[in-house]
N, C-alpha and C positions, 0 to 999 in steps of 0.2 A: 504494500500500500504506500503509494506517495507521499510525501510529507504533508503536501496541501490539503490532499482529502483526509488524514488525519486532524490539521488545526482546524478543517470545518465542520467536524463533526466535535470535536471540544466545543467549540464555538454555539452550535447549535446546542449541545449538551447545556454552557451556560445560559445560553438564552433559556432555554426551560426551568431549568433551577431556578433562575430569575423567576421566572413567571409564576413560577411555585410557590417560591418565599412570599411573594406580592399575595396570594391569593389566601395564603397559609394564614397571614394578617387579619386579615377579611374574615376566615373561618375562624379562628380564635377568637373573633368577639363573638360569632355565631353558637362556639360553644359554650362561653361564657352566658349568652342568655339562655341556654338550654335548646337550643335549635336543633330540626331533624337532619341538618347537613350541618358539618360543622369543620374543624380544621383540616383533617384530611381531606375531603371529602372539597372542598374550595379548592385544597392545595392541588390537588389531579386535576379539575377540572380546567386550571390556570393553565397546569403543565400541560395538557394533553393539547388544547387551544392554543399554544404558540407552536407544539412538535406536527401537531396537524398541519399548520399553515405553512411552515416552513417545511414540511415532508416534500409537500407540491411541487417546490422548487427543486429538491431532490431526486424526485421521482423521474421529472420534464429530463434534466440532464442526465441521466442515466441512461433513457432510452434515446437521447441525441446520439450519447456516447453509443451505443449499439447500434446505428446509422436507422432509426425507427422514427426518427423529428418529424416526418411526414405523418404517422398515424399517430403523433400523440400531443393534446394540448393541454395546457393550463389554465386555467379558470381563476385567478383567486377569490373572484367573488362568487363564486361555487363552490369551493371549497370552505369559505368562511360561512356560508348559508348552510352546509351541509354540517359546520361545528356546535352554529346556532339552535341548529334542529335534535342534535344532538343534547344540548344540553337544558330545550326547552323539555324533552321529554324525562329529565333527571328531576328538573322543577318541579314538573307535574308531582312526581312521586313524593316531594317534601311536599305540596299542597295535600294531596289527596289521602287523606287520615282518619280512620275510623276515631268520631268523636262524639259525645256524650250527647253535646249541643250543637243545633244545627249552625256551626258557627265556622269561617273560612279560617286555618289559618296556615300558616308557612307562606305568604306570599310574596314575605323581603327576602327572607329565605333563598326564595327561588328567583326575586330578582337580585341578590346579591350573584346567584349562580352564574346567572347571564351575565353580569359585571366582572366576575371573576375571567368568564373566559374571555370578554372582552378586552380587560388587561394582559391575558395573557397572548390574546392577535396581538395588542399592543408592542407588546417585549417583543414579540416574531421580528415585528417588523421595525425592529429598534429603537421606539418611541420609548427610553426608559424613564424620562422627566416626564413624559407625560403618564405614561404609568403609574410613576410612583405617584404624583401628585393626586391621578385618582383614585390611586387603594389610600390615598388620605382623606379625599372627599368623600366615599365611601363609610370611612370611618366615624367622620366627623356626622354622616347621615345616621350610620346604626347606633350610634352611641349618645353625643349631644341633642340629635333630635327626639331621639326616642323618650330622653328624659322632658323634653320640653313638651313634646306630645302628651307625654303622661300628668305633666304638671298641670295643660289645659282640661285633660279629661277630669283631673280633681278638682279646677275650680269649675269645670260646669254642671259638677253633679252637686256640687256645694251650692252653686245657681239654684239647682232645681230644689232645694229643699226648705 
């Protein structure tokens, strides 16, 4: 194996780890609030999201490399709709819950999910400032809001009484 296609595949290696740690963040408040997805579970979904989209480009050059470029193409926005779909049906599974009361819940849950992989396109595709910056606004949403959220729900039951 060449040198080069060794450091690409380190390289692609770290971009995922990237994308893992970033999402890993996300899930650990997840588990902290007792969420049905939670660190691991962010952390894969980050990772597989950025291995996915950068596979594509690997894939493409491999079959150039076997003189096949004519029957083969790349999509990447095919490929990223195909990741999306992927991990809408993960969300599903944290919404869909046998529950006492008829009541929805896992829905940040499952949209943290889709944020997660969407940080992790992000990392694919080198955006790391912008990445990280949104597994912080992410943060600043599950955590600071949620308490502010909570804080209105207490004064408007306080309202009602």
């Amino acid at each position: 194996m060449e040198q080069t296609a060794l450091m690409d595949q380190f390289a692609l290696f770290a971009k995922v780890v990237g994308a893992m740690v970033l999402g890993g963040v996300i899930g650990f408040e997840r588990d902290l609030s007792d969420r049905p997805a939670g660190f691991r579970t962010h952390m894969v979904v980050a990772g597989a999201s950025a291995l996915l989209v950068r596979l594509g480009e690997y894939v493409v050059r491999f079959y150039q490399s076997e003189g096949l470029s004519d029957t083969v193409d790349a999509d990447p926005f095919r490929i990223i709709g195909a990741v999306v779909t992927g991990i809408a049906f993960l969300g599903a599974g944290t919404i869909i819950q046998k529950q006492s009361k008829m009541k929805v819940r896992g829905l940040t849950t499952a949209a943290s999910l889709l944020f997660c992989g969407a940080i992790g396109i992000a990392t694919a595709l080198e955006l790391w400032v912008f990445a990280c910056l949104l597994t912080l606004a992410t943060l600043f949403i599950l955590t600071v809001l949620n308490r502010f959220e909570g804080w209105v729900e207490r004064k408007t039951k306080q309202g009602d009484e």
